[in-house]
N, CA, C and O atoms as CSV, one atom per row, in Angstrom:
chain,resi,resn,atom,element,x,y,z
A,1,UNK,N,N,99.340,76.072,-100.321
A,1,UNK,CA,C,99.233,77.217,-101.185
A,1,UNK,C,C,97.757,77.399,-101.540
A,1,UNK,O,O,97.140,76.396,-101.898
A,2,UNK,N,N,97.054,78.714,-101.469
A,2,UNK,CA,C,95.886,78.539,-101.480
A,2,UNK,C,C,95.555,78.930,-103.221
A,2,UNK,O,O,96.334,79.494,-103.990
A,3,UNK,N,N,94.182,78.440,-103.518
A,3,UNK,CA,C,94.276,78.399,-105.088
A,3,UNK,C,C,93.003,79.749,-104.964
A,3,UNK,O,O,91.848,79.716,-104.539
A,4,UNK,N,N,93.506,80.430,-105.315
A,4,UNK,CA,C,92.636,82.093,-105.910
A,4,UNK,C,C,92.201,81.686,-107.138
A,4,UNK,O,O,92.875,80.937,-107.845
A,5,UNK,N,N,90.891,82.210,-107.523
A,5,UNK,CA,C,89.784,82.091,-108.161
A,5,UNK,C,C,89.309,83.497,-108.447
A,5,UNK,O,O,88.642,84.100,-107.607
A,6,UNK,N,N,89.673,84.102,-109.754
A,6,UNK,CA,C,88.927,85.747,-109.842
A,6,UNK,C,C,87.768,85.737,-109.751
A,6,UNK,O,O,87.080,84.850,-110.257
A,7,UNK,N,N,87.339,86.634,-109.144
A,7,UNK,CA,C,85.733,87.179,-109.064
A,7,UNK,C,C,84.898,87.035,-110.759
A,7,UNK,O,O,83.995,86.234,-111.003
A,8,UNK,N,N,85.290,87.693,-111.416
A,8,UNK,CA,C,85.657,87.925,-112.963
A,8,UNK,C,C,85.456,86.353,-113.255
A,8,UNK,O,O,84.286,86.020,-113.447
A,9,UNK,N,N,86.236,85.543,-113.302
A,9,UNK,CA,C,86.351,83.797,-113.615
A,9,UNK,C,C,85.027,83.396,-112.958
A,9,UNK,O,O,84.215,82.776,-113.644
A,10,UNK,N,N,84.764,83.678,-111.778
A,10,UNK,CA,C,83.864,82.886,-111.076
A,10,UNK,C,C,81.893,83.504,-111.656
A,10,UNK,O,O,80.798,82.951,-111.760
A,11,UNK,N,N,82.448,84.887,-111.871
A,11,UNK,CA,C,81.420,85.393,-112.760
A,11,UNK,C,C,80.800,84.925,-114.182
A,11,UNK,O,O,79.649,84.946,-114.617
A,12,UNK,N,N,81.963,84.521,-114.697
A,12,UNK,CA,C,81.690,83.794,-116.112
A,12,UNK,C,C,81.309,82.782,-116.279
A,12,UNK,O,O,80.657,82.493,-117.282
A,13,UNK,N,N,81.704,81.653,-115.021
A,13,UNK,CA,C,81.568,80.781,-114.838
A,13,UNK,C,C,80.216,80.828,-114.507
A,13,UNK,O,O,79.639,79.847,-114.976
A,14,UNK,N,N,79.458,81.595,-113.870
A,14,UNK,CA,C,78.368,81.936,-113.223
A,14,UNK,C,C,78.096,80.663,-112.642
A,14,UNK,O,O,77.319,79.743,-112.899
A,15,UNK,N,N,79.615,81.053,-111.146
A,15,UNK,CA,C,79.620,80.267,-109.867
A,15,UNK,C,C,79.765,81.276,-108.446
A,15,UNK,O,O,80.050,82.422,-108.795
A,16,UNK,N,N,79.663,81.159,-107.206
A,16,UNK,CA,C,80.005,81.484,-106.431
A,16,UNK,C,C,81.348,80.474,-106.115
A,16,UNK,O,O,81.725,79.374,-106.518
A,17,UNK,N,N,81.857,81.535,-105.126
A,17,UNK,CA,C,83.379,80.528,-104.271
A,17,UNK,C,C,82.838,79.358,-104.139
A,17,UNK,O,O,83.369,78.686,-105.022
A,18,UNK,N,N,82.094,78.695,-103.566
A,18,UNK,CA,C,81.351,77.635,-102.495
A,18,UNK,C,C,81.167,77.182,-103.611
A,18,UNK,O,O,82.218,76.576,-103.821
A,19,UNK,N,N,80.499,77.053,-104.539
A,19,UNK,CA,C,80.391,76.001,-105.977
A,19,UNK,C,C,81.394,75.673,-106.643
A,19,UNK,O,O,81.624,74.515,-106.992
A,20,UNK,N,N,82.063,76.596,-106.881
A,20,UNK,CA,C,83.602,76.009,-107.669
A,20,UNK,C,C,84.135,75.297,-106.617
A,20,UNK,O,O,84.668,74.230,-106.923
A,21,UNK,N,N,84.125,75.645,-105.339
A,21,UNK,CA,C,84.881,74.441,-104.569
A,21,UNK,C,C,84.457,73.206,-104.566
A,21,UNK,O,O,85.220,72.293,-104.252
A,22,UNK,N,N,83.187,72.990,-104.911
A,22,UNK,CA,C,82.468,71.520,-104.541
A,22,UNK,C,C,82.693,70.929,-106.028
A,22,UNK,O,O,82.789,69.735,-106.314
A,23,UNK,N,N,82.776,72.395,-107.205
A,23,UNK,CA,C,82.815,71.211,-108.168
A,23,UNK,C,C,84.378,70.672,-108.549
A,23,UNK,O,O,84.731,69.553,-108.921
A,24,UNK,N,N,85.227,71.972,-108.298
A,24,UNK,CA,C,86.680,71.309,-108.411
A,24,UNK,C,C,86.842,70.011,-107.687
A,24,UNK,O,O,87.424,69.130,-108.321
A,25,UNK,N,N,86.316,69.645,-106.116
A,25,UNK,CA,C,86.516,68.544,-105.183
A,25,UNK,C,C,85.779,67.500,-106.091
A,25,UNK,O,O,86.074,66.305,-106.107
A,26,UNK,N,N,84.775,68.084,-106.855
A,26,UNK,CA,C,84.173,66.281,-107.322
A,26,UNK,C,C,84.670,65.695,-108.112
A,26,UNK,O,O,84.741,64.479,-108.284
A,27,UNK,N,N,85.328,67.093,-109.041
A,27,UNK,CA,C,85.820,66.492,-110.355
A,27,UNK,C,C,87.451,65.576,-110.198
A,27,UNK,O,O,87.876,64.677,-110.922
A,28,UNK,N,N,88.051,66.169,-109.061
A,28,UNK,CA,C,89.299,65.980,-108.742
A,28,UNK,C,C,89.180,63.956,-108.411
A,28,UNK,O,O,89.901,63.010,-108.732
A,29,UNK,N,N,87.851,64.090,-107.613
A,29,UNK,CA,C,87.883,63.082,-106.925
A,29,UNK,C,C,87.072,61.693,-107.637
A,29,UNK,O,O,86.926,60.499,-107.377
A,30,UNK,N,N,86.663,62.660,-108.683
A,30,UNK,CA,C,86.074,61.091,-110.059
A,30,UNK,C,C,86.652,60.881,-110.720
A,30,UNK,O,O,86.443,59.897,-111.428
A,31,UNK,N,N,87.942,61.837,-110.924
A,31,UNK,CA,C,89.548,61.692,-111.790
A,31,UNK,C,C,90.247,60.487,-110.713
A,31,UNK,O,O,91.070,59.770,-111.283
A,32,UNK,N,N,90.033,60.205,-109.338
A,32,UNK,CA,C,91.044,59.835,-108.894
A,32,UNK,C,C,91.988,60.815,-108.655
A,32,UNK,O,O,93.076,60.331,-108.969
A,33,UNK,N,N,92.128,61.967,-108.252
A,33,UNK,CA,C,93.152,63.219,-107.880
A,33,UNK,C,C,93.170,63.074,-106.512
A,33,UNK,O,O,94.267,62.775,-106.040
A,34,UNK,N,N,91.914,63.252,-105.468
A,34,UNK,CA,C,91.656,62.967,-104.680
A,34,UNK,C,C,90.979,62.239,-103.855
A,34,UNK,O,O,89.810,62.105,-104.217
A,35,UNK,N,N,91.216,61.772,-102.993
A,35,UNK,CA,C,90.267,61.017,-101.627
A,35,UNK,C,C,89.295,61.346,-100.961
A,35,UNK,O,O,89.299,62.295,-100.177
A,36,UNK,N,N,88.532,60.758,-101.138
A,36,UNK,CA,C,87.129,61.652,-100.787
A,36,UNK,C,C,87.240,62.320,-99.663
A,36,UNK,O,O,86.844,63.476,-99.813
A,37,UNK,N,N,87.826,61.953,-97.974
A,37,UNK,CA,C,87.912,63.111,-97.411
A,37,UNK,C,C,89.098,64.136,-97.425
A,37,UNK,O,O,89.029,64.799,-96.390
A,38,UNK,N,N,90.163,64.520,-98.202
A,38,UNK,CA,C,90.560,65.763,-99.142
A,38,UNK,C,C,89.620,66.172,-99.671
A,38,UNK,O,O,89.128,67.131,-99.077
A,39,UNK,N,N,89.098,65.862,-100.593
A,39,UNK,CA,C,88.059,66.075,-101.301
A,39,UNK,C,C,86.721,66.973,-100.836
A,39,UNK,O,O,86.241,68.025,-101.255
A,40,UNK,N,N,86.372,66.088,-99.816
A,40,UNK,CA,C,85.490,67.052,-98.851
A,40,UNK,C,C,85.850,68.090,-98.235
A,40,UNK,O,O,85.165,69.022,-97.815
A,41,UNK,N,N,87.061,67.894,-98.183
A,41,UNK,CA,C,88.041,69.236,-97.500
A,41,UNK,C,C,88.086,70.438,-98.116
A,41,UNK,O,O,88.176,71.574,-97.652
A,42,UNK,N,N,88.010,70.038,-99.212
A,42,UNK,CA,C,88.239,70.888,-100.516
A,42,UNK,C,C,87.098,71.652,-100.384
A,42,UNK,O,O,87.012,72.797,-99.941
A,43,UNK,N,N,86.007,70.746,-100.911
A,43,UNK,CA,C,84.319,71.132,-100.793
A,43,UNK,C,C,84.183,71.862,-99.570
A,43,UNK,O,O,83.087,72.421,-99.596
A,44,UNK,N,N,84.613,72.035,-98.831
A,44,UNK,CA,C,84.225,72.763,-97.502
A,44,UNK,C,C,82.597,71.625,-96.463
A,44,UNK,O,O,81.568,71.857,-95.828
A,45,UNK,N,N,83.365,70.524,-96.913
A,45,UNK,CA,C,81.761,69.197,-96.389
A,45,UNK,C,C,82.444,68.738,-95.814
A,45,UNK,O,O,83.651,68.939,-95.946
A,46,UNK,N,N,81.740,67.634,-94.617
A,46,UNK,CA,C,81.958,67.189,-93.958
A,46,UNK,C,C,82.288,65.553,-95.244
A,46,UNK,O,O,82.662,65.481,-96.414
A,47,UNK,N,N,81.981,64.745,-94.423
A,47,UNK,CA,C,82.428,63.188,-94.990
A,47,UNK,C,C,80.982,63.349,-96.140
A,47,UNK,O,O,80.867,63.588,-97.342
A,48,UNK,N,N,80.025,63.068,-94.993
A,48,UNK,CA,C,79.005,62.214,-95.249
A,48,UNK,C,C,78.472,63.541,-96.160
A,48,UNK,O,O,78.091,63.249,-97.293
A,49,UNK,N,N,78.416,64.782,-95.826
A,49,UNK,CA,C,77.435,65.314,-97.198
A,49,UNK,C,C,78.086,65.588,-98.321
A,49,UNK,O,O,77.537,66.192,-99.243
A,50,UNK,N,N,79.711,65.045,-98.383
A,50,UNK,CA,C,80.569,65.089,-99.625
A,50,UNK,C,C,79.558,64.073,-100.733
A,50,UNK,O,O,78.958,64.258,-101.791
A,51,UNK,N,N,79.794,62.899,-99.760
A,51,UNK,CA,C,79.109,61.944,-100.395
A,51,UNK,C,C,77.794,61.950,-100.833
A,51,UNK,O,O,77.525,61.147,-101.727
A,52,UNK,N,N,76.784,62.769,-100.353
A,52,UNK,CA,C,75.503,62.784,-100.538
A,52,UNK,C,C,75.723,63.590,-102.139
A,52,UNK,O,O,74.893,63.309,-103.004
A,53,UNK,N,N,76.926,64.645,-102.509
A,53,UNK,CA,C,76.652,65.467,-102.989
A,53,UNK,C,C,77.328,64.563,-104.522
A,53,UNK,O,O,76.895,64.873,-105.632
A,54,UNK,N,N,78.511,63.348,-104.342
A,54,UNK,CA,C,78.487,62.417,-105.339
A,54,UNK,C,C,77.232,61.994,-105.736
A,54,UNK,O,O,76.748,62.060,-106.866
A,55,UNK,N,N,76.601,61.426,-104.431
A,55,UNK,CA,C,75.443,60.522,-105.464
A,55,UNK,C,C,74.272,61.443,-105.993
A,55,UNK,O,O,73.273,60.912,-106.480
A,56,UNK,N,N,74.392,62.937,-105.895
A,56,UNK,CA,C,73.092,63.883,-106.179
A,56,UNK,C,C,74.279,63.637,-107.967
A,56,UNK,O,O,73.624,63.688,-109.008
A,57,UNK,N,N,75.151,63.507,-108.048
A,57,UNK,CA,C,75.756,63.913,-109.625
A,57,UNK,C,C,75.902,62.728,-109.926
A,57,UNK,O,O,76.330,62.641,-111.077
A,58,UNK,N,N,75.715,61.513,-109.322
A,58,UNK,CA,C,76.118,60.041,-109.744
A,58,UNK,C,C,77.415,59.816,-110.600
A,58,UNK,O,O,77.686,59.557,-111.773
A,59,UNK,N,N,78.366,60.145,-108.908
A,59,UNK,CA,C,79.747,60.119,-109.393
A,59,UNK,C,C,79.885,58.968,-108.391
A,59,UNK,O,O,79.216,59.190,-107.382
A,60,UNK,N,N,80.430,58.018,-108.366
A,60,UNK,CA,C,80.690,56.647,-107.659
A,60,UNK,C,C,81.731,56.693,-106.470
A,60,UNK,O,O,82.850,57.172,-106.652
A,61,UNK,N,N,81.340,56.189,-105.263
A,61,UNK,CA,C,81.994,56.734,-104.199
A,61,UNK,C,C,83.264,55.298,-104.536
A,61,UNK,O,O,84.387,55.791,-104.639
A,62,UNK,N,N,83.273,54.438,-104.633
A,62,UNK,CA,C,83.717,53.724,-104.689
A,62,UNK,C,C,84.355,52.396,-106.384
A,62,UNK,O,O,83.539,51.949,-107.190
A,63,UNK,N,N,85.352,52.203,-106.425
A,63,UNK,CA,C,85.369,52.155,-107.970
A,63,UNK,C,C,86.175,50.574,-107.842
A,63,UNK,O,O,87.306,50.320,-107.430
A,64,UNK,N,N,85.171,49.719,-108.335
A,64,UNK,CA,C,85.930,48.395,-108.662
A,64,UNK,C,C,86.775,48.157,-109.577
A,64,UNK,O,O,86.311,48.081,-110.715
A,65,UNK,N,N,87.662,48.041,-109.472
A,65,UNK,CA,C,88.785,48.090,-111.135
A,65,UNK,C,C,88.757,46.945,-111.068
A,65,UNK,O,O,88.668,46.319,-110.011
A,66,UNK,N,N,88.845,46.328,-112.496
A,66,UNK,CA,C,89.598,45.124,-113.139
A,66,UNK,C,C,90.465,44.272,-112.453
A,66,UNK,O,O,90.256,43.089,-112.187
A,67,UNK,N,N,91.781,45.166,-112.092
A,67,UNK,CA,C,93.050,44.768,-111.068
A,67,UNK,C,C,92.480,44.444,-109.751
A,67,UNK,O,O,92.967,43.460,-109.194
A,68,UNK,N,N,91.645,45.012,-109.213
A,68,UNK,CA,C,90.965,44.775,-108.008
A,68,UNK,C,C,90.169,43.239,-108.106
A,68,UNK,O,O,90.220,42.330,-107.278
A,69,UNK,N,N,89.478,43.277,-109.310
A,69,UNK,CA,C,89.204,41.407,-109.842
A,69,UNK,C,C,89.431,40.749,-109.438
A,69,UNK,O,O,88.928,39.981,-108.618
A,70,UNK,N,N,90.784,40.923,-110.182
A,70,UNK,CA,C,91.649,40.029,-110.487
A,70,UNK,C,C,92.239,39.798,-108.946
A,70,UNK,O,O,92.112,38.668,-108.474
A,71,UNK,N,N,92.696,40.537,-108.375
A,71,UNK,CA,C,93.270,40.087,-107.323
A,71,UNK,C,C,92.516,39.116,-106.200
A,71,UNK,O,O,92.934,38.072,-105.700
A,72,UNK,N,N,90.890,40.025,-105.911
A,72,UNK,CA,C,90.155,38.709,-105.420
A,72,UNK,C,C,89.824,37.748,-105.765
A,72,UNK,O,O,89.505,36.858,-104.977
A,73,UNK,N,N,89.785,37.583,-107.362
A,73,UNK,CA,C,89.925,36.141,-107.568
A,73,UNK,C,C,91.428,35.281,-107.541
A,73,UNK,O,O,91.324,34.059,-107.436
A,74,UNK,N,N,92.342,35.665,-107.600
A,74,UNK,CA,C,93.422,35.246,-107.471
A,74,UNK,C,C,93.539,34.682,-105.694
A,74,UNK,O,O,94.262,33.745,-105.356
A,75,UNK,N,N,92.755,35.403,-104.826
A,75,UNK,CA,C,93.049,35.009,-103.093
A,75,UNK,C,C,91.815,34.315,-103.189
A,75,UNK,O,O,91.775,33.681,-102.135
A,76,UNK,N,N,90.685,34.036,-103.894
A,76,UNK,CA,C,89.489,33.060,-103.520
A,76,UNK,C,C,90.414,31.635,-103.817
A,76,UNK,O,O,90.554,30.733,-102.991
A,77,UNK,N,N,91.013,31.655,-105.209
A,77,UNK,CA,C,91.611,30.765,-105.773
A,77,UNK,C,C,92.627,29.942,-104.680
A,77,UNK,O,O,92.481,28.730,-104.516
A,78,UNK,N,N,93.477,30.570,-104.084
A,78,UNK,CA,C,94.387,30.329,-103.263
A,78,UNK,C,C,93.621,29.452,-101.672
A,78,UNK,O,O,94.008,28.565,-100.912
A,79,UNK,N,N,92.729,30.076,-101.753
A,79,UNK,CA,C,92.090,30.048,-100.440
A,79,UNK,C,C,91.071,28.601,-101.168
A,79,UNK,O,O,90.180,28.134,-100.459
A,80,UNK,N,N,91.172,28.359,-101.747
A,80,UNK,CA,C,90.499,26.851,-102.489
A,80,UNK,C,C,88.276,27.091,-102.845
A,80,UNK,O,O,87.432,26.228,-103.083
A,81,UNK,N,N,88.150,28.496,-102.713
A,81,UNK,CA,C,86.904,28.969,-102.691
A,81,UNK,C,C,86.216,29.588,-104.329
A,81,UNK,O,O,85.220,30.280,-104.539
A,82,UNK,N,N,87.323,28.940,-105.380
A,82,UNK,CA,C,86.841,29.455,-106.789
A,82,UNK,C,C,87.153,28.178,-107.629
A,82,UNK,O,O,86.914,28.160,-108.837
């Protein structure tokens, strides 16, 4: 379903099409909404200048969680390496 954007909205916004797309894709994708290549899809970018266009806003391509920690320390542990 394609998402329409009024001229009017995009005026107020004082965006073109092509900007609201890159910023809906970034914001979607520093929420965790999307995957960076959706995301880029979105943006109308390829992979790599999706990404160039995170680190121009220093939005993190990649996100270590807590749970993610925990889990490698839980397999160092196992693995007799902690």
């Amino acid at each position: 379903m394609p998402l329409v954007i009024p001229d009017e909205t995009l005026r107020a916004a004082g965006m073109k099409e092509g900007e609201a797309k890159v910023e809906i894709a970034c914001r979607w994708f520093d929420e965790g909404r999307l995957a960076i290549g959706h995301a880029a899809c979105l943006a109308g970018m390829s992979k790599a200048e999706f990404e160039r266009e995170l680190e121009r806003r220093d939005i993190p391509r990649y996100r270590y969680t807590e749970e993610m920690l925990d889990h490698d320390v839980d397999v160092l542990k196992k693995l007799g390496r902690w």
